[in-house]
Structures are given as structure tokens and as C-alpha cells.
N, C-alpha and C positions, 0 to 999 in steps of 0.2 A: 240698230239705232244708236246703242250708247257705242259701238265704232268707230259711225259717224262722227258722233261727238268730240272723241277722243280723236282723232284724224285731225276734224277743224280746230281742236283746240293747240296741235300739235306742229301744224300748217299756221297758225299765228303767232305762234312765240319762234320759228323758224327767222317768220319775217319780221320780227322784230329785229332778233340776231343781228341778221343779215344787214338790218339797217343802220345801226348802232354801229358793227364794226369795220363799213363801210362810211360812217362820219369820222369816226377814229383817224382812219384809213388816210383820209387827205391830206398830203400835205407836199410842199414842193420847196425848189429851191430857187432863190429869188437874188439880187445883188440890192443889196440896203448903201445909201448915202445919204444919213439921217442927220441931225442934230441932237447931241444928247443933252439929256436933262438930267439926269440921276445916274451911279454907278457905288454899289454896293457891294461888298464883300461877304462871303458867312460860308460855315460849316454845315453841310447836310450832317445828317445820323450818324454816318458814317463815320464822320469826320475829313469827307473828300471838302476841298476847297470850290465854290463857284462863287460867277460874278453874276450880278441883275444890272442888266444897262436898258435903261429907261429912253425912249427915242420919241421924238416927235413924227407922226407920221399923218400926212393933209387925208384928207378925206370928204367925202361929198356924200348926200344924202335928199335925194329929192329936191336938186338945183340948193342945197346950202351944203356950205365948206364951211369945213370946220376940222380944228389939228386933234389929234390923241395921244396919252402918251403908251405906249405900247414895248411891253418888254423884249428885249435879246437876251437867252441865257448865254451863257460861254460857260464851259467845264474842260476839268484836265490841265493839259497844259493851254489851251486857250483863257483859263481862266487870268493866270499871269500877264498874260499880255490886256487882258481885258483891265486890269486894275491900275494899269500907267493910264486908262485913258481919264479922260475930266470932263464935268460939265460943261458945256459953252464948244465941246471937240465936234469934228464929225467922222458918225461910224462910217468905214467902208468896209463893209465884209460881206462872205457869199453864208447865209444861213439855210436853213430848213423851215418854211413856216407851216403853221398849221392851224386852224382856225376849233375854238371849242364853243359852244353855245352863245356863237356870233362874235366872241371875242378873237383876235388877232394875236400869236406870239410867237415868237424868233428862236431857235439854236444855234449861235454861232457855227458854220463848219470851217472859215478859212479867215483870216484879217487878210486887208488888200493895202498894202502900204502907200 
């Protein structure tokens, strides 16, 4: 009996796992033609350079529309190019997105001139 136990209890934190790093796990890549709103500069821990570029992106929910603003990071040397851009621009670039506890957000992979 306490096998048992240990088996089911053993069989649910599996699946938990399994579901957790299968949310992780999503993510894809997408072509963004957005309006920016925000573009910020800073040093991680490190001291590597990134940029936070703030997009508008329309949305719907249950027959209502409605905009967000939803970040792109850029790092590296994307960051540099990320920091000539300005509010009121618009992003063209190919990212990676990936969705976390229903929220939406971007990693630059390529600028699209």
C-alpha cells in the first residue's frame, strides 16, 4: 500500500513537470510591424547592454479590440541598432515570441530594414 502511494505520488509531480516545461517550451517566431511606444536602454548584472522596445500590438477578446503594449527585448549586437530607434517609429523585425502566464513578449532575432 505505502508503494502505491509513493508511485501516485511520484506519477504527479511527473506531470506536473512535464506540464510546466512544456509551457516553458512555446515559443515561435513571428514578423512584428508594430508601432513603438517606448525604447529604453540598461545594463543587466553583467554589465551586457540591452534594449526594451515597448510595441503596440491590437488585440481582441470576446468581440472587443482593444491595443497593448507589449515588450521586444533586443541584446548583443541587436541591442545597438535597437537604440537608434524612437517612439512614434515602426518595428520591423523577425523575433522569437513566447507567451508567460497569458502575457505576450518578443526577442528580437533579425531588424528588417
Amino acid at each position: 500500500m505505502k508503494t502505491l502511494k509513493i508511485l501516485a505520488f511520484s506519477a504527479i509531480i511527473t506531470a506536473c513537470v512535464v506540464v510546466a516545461l512544456i509551457n516553458v517550451a512555446m515559443a515561435e517566431d513571428v514578423m512584428l510591424n508594430n508601432n513603438i511606444t517606448n525604447v529604453t536602454s540598461a545594463l543587466d548584472k553583467h554589465g551586457a547592454e540591452y534594449t526594451r522596445i515597448i510595441i503596440e500590438e491590437d488585440r481582441e477578446l470576446n468581440g472587443i479590440k482593444y491595443t497593448m503594449g507589449v515588450p521586444v527585448m533586443a541584446f548583443g549586437e541587436l541591442s545597438a541598432k535597437a537604440k537608434t530607434l524612437k517612439p512614434g517609429d515602426v518595428l520591423k523585425a523577425v523575433a522569437s515570441g513566447s507567451e508567460y502566464k497569458g502575457r505576450w513578449s518578443y526577442t528580437a532575432i533579425a531588424f528588417v530594414e
